[in-house]
py3Dmol code that shows the C-alpha trace and the ligand (Angstrom):
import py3Dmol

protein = """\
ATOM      1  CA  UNK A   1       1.767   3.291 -69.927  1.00  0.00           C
ATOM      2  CA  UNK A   2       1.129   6.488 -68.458  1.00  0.00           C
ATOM      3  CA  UNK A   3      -2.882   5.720 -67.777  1.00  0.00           C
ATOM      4  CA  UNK A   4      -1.983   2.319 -66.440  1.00  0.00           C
ATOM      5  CA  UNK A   5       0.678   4.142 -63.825  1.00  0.00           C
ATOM      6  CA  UNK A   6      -1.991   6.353 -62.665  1.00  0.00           C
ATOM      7  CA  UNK A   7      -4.404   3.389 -62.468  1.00  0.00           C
ATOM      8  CA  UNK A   8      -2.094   1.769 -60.436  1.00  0.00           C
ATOM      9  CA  UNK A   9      -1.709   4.546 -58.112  1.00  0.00           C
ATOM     10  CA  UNK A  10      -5.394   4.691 -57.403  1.00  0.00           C
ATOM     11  CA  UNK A  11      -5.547   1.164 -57.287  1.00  0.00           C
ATOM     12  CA  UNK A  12      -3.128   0.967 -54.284  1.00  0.00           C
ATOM     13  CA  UNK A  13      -4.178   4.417 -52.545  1.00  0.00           C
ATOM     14  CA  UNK A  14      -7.865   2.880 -52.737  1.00  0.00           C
ATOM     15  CA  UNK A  15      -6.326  -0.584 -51.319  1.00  0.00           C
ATOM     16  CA  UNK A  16      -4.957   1.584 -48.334  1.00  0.00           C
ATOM     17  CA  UNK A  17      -7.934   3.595 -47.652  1.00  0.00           C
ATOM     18  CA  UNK A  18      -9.566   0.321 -47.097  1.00  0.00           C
ATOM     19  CA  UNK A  19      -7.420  -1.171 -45.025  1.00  0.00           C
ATOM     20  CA  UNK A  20      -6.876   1.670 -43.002  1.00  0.00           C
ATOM     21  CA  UNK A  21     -10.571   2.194 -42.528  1.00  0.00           C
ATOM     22  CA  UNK A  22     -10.840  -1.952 -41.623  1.00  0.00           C
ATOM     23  CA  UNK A  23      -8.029  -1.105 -39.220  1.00  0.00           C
ATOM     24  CA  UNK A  24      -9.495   1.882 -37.217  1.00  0.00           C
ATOM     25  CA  UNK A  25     -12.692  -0.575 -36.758  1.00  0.00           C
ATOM     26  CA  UNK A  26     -11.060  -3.034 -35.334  1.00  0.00           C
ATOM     27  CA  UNK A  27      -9.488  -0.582 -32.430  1.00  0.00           C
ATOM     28  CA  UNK A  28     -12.260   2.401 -32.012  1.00  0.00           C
ATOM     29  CA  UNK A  29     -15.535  -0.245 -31.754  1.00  0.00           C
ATOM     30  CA  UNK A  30     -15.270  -3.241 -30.756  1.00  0.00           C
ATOM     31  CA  UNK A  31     -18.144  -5.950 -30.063  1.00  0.00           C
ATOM     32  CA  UNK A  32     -16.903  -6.219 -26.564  1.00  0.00           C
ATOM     33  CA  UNK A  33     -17.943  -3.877 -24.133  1.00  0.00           C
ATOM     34  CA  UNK A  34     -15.625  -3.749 -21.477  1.00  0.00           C
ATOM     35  CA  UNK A  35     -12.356  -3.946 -23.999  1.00  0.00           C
ATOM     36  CA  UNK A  36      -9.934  -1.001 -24.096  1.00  0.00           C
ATOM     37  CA  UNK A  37     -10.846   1.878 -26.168  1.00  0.00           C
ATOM     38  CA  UNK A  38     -14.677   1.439 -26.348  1.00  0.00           C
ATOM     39  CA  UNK A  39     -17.074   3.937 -26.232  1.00  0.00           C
ATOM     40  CA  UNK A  40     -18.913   4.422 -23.243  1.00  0.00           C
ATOM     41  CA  UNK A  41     -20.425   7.285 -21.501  1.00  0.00           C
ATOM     42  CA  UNK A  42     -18.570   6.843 -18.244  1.00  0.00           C
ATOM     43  CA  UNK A  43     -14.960   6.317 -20.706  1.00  0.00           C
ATOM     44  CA  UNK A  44     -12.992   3.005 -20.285  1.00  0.00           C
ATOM     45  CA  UNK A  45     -14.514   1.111 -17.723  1.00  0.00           C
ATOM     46  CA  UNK A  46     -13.054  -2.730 -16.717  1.00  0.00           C
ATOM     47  CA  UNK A  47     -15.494  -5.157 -17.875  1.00  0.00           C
ATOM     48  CA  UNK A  48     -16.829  -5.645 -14.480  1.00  0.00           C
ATOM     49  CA  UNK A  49     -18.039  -2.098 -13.844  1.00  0.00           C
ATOM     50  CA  UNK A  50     -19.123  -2.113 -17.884  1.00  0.00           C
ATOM     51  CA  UNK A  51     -21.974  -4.728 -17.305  1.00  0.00           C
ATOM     52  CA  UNK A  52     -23.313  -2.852 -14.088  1.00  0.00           C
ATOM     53  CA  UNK A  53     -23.704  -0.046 -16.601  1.00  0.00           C
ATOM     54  CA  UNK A  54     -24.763  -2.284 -19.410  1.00  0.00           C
ATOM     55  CA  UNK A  55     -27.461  -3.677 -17.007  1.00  0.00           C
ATOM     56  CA  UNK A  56     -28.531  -0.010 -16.257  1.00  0.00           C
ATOM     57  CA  UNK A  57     -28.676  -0.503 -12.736  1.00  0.00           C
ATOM     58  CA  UNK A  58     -26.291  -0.823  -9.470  1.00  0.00           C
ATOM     59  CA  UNK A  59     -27.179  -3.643  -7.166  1.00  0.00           C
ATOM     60  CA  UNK A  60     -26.223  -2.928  -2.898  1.00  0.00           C
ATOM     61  CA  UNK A  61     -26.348  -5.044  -0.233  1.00  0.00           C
ATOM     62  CA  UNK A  62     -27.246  -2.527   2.768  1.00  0.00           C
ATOM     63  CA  UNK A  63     -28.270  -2.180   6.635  1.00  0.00           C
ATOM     64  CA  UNK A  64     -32.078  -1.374   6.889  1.00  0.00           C
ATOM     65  CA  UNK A  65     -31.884  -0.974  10.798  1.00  0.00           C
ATOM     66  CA  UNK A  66     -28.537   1.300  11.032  1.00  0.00           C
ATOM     67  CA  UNK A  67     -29.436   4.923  11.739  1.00  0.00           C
ATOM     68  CA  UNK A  68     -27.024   7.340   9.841  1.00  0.00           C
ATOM     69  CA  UNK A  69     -25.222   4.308   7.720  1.00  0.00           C
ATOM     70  CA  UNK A  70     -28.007   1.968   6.260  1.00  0.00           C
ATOM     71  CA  UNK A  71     -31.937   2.686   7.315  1.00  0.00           C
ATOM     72  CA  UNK A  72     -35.030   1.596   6.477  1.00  0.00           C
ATOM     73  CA  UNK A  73     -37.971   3.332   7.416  1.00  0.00           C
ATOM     74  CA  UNK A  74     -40.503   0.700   7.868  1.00  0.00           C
ATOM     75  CA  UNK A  75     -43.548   3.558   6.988  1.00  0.00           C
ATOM     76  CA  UNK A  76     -42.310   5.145   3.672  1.00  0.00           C
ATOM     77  CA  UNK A  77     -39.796   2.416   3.237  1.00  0.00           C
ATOM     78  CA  UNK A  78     -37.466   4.989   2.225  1.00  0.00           C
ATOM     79  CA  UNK A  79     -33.570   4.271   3.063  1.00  0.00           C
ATOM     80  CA  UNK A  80     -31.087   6.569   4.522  1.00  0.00           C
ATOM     81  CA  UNK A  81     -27.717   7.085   6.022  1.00  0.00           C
ATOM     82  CA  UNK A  82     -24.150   7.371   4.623  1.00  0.00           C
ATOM     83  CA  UNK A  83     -24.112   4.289   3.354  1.00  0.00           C
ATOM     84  CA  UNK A  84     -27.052   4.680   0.921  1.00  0.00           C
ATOM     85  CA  UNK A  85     -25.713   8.074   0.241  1.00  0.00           C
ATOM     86  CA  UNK A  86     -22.719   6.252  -0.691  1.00  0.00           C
ATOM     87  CA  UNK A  87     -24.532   3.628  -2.618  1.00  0.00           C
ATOM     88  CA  UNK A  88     -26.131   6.493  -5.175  1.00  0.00           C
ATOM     89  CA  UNK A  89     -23.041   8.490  -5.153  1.00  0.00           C
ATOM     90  CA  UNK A  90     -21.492   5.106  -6.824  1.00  0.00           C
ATOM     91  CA  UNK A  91     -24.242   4.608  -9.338  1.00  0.00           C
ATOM     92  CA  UNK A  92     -24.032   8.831 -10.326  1.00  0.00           C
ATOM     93  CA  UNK A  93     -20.167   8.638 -11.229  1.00  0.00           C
ATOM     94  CA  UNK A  94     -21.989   5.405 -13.394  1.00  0.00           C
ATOM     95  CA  UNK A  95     -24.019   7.059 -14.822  1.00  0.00           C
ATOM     96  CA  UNK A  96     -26.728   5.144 -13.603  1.00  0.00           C
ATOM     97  CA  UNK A  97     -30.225   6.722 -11.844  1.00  0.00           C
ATOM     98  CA  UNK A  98     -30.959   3.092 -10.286  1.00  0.00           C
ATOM     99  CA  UNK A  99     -30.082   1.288  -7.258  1.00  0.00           C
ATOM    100  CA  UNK A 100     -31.528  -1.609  -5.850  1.00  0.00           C
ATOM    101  CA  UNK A 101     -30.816  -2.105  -2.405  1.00  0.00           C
ATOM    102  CA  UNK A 102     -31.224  -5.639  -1.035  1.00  0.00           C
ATOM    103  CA  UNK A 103     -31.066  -6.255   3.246  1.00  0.00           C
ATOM    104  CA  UNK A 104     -28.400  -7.725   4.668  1.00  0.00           C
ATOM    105  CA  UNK A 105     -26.651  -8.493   7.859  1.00  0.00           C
ATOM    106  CA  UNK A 106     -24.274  -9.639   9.787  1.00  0.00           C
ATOM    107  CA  UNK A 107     -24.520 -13.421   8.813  1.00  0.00           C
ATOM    108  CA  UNK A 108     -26.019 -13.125   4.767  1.00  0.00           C
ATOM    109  CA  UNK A 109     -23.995 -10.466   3.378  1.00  0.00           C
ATOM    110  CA  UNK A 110     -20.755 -12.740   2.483  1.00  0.00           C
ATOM    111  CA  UNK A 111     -23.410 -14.974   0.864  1.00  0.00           C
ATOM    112  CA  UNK A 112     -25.017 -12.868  -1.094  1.00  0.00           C
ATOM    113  CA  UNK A 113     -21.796 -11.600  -2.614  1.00  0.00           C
ATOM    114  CA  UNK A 114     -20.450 -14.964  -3.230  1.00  0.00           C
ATOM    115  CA  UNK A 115     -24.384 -15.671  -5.114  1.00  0.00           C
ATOM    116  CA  UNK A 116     -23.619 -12.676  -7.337  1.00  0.00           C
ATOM    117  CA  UNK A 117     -27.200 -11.466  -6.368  1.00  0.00           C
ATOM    118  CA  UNK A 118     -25.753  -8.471  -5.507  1.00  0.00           C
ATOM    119  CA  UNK A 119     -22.699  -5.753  -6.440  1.00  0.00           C
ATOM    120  CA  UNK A 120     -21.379  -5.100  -3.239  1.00  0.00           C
ATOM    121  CA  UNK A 121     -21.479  -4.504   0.361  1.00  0.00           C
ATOM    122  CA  UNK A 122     -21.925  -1.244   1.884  1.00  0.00           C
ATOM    123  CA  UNK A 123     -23.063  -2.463   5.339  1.00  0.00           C
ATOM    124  CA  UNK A 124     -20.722  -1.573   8.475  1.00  0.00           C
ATOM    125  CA  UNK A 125     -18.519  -4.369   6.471  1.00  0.00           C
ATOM    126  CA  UNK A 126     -15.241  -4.251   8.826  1.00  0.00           C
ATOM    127  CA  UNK A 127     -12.413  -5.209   6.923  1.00  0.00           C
ATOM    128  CA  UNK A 128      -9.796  -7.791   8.874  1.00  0.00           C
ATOM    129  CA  UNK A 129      -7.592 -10.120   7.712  1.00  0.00           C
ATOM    130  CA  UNK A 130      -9.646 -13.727   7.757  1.00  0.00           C
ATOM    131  CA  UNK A 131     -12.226 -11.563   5.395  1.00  0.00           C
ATOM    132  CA  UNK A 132      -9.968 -10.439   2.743  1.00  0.00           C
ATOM    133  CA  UNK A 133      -8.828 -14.240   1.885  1.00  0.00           C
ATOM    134  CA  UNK A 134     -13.282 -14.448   0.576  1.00  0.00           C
ATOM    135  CA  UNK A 135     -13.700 -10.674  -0.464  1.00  0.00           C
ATOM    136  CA  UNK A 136     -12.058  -7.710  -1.703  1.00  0.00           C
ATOM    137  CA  UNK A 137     -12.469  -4.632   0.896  1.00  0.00           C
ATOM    138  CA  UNK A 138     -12.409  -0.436  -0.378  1.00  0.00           C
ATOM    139  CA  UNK A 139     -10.183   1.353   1.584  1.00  0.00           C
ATOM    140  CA  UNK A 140     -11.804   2.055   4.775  1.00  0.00           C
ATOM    141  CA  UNK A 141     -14.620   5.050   4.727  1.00  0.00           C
ATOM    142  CA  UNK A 142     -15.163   4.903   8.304  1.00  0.00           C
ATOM    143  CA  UNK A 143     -13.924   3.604  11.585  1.00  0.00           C
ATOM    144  CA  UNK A 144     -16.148   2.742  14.634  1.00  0.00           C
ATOM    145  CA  UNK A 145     -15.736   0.964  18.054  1.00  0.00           C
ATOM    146  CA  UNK A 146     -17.002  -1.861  19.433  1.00  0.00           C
ATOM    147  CA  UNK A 147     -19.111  -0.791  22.617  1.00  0.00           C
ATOM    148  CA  UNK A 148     -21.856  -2.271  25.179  1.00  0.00           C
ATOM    149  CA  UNK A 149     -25.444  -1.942  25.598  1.00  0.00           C
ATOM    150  CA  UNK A 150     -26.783  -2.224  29.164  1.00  0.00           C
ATOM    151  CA  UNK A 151     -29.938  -1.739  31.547  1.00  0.00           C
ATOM    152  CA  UNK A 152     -29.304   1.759  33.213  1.00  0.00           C
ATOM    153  CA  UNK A 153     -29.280   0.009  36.430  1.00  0.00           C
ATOM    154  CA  UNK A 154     -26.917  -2.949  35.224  1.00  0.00           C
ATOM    155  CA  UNK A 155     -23.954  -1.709  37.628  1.00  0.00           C
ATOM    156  CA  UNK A 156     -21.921  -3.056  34.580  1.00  0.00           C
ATOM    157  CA  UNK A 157     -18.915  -0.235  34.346  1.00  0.00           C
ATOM    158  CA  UNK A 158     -15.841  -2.348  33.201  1.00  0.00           C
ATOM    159  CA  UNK A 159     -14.928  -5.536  31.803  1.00  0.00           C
ATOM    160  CA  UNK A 160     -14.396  -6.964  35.361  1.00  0.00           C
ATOM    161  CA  UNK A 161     -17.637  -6.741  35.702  1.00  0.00           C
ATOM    162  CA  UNK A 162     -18.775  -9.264  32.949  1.00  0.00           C
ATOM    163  CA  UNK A 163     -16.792 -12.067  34.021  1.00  0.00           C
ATOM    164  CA  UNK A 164     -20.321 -13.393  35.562  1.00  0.00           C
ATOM    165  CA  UNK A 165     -22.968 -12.270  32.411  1.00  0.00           C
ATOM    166  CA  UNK A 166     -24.013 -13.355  29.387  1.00  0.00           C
ATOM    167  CA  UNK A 167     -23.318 -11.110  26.290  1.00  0.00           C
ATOM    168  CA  UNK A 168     -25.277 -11.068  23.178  1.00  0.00           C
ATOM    169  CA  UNK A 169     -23.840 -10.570  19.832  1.00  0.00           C
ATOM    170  CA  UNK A 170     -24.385 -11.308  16.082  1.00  0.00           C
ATOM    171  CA  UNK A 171     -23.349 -14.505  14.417  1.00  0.00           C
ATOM    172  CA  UNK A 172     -21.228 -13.565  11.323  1.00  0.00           C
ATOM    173  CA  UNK A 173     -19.721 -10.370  13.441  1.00  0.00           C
ATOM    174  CA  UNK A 174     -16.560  -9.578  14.787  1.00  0.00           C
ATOM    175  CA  UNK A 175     -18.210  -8.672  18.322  1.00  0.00           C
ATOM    176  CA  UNK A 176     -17.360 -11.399  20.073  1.00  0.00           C
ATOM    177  CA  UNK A 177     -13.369 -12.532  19.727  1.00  0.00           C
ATOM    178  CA  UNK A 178     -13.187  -7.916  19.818  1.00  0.00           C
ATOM    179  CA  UNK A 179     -14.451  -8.088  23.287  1.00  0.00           C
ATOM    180  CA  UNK A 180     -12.495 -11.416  24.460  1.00  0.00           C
ATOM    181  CA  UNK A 181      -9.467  -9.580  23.288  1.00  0.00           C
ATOM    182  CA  UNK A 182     -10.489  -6.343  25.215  1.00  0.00           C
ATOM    183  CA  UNK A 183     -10.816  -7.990  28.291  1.00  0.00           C
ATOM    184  CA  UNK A 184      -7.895 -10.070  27.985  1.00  0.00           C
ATOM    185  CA  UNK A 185      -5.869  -6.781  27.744  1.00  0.00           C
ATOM    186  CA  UNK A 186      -7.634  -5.660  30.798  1.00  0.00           C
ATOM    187  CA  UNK A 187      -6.607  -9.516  32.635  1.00  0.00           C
ATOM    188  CA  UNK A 188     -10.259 -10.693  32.578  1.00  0.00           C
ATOM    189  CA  UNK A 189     -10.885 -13.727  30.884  1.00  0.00           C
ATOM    190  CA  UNK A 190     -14.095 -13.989  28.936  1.00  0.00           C
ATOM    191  CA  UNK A 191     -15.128 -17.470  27.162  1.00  0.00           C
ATOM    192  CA  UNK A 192     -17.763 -17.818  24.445  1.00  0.00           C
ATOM    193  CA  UNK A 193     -18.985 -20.782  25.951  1.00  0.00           C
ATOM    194  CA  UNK A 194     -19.594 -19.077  29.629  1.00  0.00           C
ATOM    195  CA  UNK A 195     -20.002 -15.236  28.594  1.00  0.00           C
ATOM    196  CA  UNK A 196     -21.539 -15.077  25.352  1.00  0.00           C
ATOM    197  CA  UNK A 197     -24.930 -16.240  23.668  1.00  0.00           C
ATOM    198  CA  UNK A 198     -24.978 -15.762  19.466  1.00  0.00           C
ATOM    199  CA  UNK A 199     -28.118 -14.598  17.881  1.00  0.00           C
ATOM    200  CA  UNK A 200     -29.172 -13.966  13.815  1.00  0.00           C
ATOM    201  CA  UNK A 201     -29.954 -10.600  14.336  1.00  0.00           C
ATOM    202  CA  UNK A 202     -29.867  -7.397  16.441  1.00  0.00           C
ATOM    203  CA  UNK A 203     -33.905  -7.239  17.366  1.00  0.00           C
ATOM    204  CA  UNK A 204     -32.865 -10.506  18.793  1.00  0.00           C
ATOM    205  CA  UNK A 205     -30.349  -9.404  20.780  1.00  0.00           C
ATOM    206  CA  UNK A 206     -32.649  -6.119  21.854  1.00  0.00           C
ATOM    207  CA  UNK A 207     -35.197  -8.614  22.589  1.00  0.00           C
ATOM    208  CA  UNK A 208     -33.142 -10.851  24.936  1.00  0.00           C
ATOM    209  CA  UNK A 209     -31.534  -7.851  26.719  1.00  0.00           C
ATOM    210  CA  UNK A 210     -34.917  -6.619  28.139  1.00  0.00           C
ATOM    211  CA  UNK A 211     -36.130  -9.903  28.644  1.00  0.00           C
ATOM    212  CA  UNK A 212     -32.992 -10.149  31.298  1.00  0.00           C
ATOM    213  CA  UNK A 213     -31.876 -13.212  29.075  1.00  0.00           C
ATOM    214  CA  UNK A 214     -28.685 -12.054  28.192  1.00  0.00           C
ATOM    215  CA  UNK A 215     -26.685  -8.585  30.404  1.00  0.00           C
ATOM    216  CA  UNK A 216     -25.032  -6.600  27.679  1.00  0.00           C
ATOM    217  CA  UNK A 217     -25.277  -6.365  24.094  1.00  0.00           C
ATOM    218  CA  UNK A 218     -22.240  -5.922  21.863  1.00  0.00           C
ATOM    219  CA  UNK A 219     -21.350  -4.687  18.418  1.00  0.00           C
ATOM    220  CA  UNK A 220     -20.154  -1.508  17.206  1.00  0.00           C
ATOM    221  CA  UNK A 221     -21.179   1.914  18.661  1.00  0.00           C
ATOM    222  CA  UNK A 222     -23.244   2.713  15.381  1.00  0.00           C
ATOM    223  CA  UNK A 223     -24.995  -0.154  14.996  1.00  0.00           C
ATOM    224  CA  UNK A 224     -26.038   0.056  19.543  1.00  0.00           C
ATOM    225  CA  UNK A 225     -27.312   3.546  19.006  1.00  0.00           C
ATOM    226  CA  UNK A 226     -30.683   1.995  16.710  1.00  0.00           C
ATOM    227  CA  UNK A 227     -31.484   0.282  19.849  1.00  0.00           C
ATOM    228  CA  UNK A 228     -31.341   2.908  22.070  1.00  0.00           C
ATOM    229  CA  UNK A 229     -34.746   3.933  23.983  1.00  0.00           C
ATOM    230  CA  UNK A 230     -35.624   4.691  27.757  1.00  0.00           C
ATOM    231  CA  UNK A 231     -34.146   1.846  29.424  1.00  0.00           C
ATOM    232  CA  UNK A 232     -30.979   1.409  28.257  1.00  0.00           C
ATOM    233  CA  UNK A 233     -27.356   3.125  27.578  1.00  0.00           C
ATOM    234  CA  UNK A 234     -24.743   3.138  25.724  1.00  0.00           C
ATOM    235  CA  UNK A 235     -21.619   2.265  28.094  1.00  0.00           C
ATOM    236  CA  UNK A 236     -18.729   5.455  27.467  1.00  0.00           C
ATOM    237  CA  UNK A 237     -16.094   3.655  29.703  1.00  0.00           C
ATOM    238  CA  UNK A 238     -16.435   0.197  27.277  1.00  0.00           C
ATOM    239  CA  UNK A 239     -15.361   1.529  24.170  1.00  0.00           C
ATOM    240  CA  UNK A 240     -12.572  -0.785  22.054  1.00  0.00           C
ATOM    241  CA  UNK A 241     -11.538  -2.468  18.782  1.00  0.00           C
ATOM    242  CA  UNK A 242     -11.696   0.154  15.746  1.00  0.00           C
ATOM    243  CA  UNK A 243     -13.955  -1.401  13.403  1.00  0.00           C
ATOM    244  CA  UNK A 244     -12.847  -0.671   9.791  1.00  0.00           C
ATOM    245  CA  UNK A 245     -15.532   0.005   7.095  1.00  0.00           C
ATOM    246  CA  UNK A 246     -14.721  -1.280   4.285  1.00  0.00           C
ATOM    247  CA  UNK A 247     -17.529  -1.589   0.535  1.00  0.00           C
ATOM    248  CA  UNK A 248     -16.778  -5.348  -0.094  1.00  0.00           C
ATOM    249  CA  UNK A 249     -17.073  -7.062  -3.534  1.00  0.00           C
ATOM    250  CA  UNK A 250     -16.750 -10.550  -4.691  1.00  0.00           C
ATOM    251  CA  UNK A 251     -13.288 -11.539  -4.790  1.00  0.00           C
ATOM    252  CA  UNK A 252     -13.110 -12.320  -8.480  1.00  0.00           C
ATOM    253  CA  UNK A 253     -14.581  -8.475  -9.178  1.00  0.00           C
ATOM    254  CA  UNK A 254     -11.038  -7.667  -9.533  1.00  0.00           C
ATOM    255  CA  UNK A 255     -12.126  -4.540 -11.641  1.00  0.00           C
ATOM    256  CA  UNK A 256     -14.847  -3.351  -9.488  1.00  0.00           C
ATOM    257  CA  UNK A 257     -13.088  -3.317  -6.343  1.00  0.00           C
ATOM    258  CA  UNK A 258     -10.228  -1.135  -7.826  1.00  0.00           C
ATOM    259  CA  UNK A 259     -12.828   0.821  -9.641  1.00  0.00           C
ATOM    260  CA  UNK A 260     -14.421   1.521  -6.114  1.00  0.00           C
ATOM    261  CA  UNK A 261     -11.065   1.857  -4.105  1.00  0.00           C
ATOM    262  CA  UNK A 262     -10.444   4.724  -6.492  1.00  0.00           C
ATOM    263  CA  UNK A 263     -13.412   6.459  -5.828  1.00  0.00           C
ATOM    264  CA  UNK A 264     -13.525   5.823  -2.119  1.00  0.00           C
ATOM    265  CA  UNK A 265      -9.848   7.219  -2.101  1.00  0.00           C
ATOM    266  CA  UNK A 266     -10.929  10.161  -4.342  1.00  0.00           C
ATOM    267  CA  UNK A 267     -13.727  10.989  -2.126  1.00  0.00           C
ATOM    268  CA  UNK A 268     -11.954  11.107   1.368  1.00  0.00           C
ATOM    269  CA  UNK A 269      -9.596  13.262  -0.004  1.00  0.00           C
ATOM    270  CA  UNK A 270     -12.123  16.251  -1.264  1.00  0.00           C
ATOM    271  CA  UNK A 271     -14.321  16.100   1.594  1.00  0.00           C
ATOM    272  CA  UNK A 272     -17.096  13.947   0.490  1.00  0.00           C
ATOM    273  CA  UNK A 273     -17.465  11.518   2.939  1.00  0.00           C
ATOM    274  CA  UNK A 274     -16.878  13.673   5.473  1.00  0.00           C
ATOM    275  CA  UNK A 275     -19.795  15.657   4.059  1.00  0.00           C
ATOM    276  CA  UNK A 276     -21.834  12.435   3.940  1.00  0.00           C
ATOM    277  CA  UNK A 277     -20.955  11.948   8.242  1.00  0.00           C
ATOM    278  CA  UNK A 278     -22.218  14.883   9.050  1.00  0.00           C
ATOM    279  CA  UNK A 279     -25.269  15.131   6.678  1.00  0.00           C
ATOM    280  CA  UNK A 280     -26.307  11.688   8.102  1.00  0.00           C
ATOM    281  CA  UNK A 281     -25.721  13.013  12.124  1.00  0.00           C
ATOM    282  CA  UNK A 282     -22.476  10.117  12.145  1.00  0.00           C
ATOM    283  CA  UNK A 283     -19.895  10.727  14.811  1.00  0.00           C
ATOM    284  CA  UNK A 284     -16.703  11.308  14.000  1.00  0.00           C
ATOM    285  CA  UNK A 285     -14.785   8.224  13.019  1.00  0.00           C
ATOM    286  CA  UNK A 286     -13.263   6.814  16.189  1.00  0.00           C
ATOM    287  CA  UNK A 287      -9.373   7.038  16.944  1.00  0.00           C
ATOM    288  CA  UNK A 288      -8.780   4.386  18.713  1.00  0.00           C
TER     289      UNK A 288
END
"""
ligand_1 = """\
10
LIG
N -18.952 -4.311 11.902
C -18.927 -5.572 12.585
C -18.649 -6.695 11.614
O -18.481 -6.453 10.454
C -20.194 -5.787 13.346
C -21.269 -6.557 12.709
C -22.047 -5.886 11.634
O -21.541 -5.063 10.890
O -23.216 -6.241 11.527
O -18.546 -7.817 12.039
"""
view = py3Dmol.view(width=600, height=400)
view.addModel(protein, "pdb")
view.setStyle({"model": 0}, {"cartoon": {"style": "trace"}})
view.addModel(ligand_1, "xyz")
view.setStyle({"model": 1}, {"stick": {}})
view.zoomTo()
view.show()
């Protein structure tokens, strides 16, 4: 009776041991990746940020003709600017040594999010309200305004002055209804039909401005100063329209884009962006 107690006893404390060993499987490693409480270098990740790791490295959608946010130079074909240095700060808190950066401007960037051929957006992305409803949008990491490039001898000094010219900007920005509203504050009424020609990208622009095709070309401040040579300025006295930055995912990359709003949030607070601006020769962010 005695030996069949005891046998008993080691019967159920073996039964236990099992089951509590089956049991501390099932919640310490699981076959999914991105579920709570597996094991990853960089801790619990969400499940989108899991398979950027999993897939060992971080895809970006940049600017290759941005000085001091997203460069290309077309010799070494190395990339530069606070954007890229954004871009590899991401994949380091990943864990991750690789980034592929893919072009992208004004017009393809939405679609190549959408295509899933790439992570995310780090590309002077401003962040307004008609975007948000197709992408989700970091908390801005910098804020720019929208300015003019003229001939120095264009006599253009105010928006009065462009109620007879053509201005070029970039289909896909937000160049052209900023400077319509601009100049509507000031009481001059711009059209796109009568003041504005759209073109796929900057060079384009460039091109037509010192062909005398179009009189000004507009975008954001940052984006002017790439285009800048002998010729040309920068106008001081046109400066409007903060332009949000924003690093834009896919809207279903619910995960990611918290994942990178964190960071982003992290990083403004201890000084690294700020860091990154004046590493990269950025002005200040503008104040409107
Ligand atoms: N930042 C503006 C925009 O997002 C200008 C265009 C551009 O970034 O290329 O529309």
């Amino acid at each position: 009776m005695k030996n069949w107690k005891k046998l008993l006893a080691a019967l159920l404390a073996g039964a236990m041991c099992f089951a509590f060993a089956a049991c501390g499987n099932d919640s310490g490693a699981t076959s999914d990746p991105g579920a709570q409480g597996s094991q990853t270098s960089a801790g619990d990740l969400p499940t989108d940020v899991q398979a950027i790791v999993d897939r060992g490295v971080l895809r970006v959608g940049v600017k290759t003709d941005v000085p001091g946010f997203g460069y290309q130079d077309v010799l070494t074909e190395e990339y530069s600017g606070m954007e890229i240095d954004l871009a590899h700060k991401i994949a380091e808190t990943l864990g991750l040594s690789d980034v592929e950066f893919t072009a992208v401007t004004a017009a393809t960037r939405g679609q190549l999010l959408d295509s899933g051929d790439i992570d995310m957006v780090i590309a002077t992305f401003t962040i307004n309200d008609e975007r948000k409803e197709s992408w989700n949008f970091t908390t801005p990491y910098y804020t720019d305004a929208v300015s003019l490039l003229v001939k120095k001898d264009s006599g253009i000094a105010d928006y009065a002055d462009l109620e007879d010219k053509v201005v070029g900007v970039s289909t896909g920005s937000t160049s052209m209804e900023a400077l319509i509203a601009a100049a509507e504050e000031a009481g001059v009424t711009l059209t796109p039909e009568a003041n504005f020609a759209e073109y796929a990208t900057y060079p384009e622009i460039k091109t037509a401005l010192d062909a005398g095709r179009v009189d000004a070309f507009c975008v954001d401040g940052s984006i002017l100063s790439g285009y800048l040579d002998d010729s040309v300025e920068i106008l001081d006295s046109i400066r409007f329209s903060p332009q949000e930055y924003g690093i834009a995912t896919a809207l279903s990359n619910t995960g990611l884009a918290e994942y990178l709003d964190d960071l982003i949030n992290t990083w403004l607070g201890d000084g690294t962006i700020d860091q990154m601006i004046s590493d990269n020769g950025v002005a200040a962010s503008f104040q409107g």
